[in-house]
C-alpha positions in Angstrom: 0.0 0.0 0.0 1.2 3.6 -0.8 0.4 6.2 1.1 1.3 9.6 0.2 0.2 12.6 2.5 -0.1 16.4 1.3 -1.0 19.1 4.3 -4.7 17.4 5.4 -5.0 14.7 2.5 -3.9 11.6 2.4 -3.9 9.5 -1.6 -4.0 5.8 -0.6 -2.7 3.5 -3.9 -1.9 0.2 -4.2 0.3 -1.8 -7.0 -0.1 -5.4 -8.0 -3.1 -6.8 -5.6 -6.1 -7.5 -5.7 -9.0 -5.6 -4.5 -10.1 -7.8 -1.7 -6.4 -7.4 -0.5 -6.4 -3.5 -1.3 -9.2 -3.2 0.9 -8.1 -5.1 4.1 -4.9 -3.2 4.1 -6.9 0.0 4.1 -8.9 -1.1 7.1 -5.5 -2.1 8.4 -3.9 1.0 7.9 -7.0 3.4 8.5 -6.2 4.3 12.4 -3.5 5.8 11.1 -4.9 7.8 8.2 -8.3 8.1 9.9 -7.5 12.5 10.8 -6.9 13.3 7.4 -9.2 14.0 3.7 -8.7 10.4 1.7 -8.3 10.2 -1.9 -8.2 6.3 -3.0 -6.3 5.9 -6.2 -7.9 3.2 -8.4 -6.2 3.3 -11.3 -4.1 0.2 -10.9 -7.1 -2.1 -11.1 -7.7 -3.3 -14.5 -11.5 -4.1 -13.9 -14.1 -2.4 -11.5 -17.5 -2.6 -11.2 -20.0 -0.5 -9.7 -20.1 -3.6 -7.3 -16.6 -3.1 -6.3 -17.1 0.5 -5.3 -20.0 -0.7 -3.1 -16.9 -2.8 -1.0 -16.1 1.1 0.2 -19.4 1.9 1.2 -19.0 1.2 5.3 -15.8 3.1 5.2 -16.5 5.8 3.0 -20.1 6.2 5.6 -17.6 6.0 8.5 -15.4 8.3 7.2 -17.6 11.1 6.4 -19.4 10.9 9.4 -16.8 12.5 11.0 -16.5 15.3 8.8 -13.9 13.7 6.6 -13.8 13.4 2.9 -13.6 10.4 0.9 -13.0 10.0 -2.6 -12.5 7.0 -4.9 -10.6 7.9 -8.6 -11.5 5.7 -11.2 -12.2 6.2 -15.1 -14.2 2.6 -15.3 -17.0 3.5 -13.1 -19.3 6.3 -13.5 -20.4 8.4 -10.8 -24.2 7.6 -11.6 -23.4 4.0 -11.2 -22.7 3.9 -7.7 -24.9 5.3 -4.7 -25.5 8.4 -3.3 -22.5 8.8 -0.5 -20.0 7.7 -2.4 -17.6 9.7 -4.1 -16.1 8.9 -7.5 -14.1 10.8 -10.0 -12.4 10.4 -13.0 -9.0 12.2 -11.8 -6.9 13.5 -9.1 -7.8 17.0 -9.8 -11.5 16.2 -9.6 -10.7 14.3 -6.2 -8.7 17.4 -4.9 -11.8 19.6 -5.8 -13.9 17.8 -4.1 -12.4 17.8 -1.0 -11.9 21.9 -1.3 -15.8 22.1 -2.2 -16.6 20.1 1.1 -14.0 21.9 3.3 -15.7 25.0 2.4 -19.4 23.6 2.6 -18.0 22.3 6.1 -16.9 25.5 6.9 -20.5 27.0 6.0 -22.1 25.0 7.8 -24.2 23.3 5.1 
């Protein structure tokens, strides 16, 4: 698992697994990531489903329940595939806007 942190946000990415394996090292690791904005870099998996992205759901729930983003990039599922909650995005950039939209709705109070 690579973990690269930047101020607040943390990109989580893994090479050569699979996601079943990607996932358990993220609940592993996730105490110590838990304080920061998470961006989860899916572009080393070949294949995704909309199924797959619902294997996030309990921590992307947990996550942003304690006013936390969370944000999966992939290209091979769309955003209207998956439910409402979950984050996905084609690209970083998108990922790092999301978090700055949230910050500031956050910040609002909305």
């Amino acid at each position: 698992m690579i973990l690269d942190k930047d101020g607040n946000i943390t990109t989580v990415s893994q090479e050569h697994s699979t996601l079943v394996t990607f996932i358990d090292n993220l609940n592993t690791k996730y105490t110590d990531i838990q304080k920061d904005h998470l961006i989860i870099n899916l572009f080393s998996f070949e294949t995704l489903t909309a199924n797959d992205i619902l294997e996030f759901k309990d921590l992307a729930e947990q996550h942003t329940s304690a006013n936390k983003s969370f944000v999966l990039v992939t290209g091979k599922v769309s955003y209207d595939d998956v439910p409402e909650g979950i984050n996905v995005v084609p690209t970083l950039q998108e990922a790092r806007d999301i978090i700055s939209m949230e910050e500031i709705e956050r910040d609002l109070g909305l």
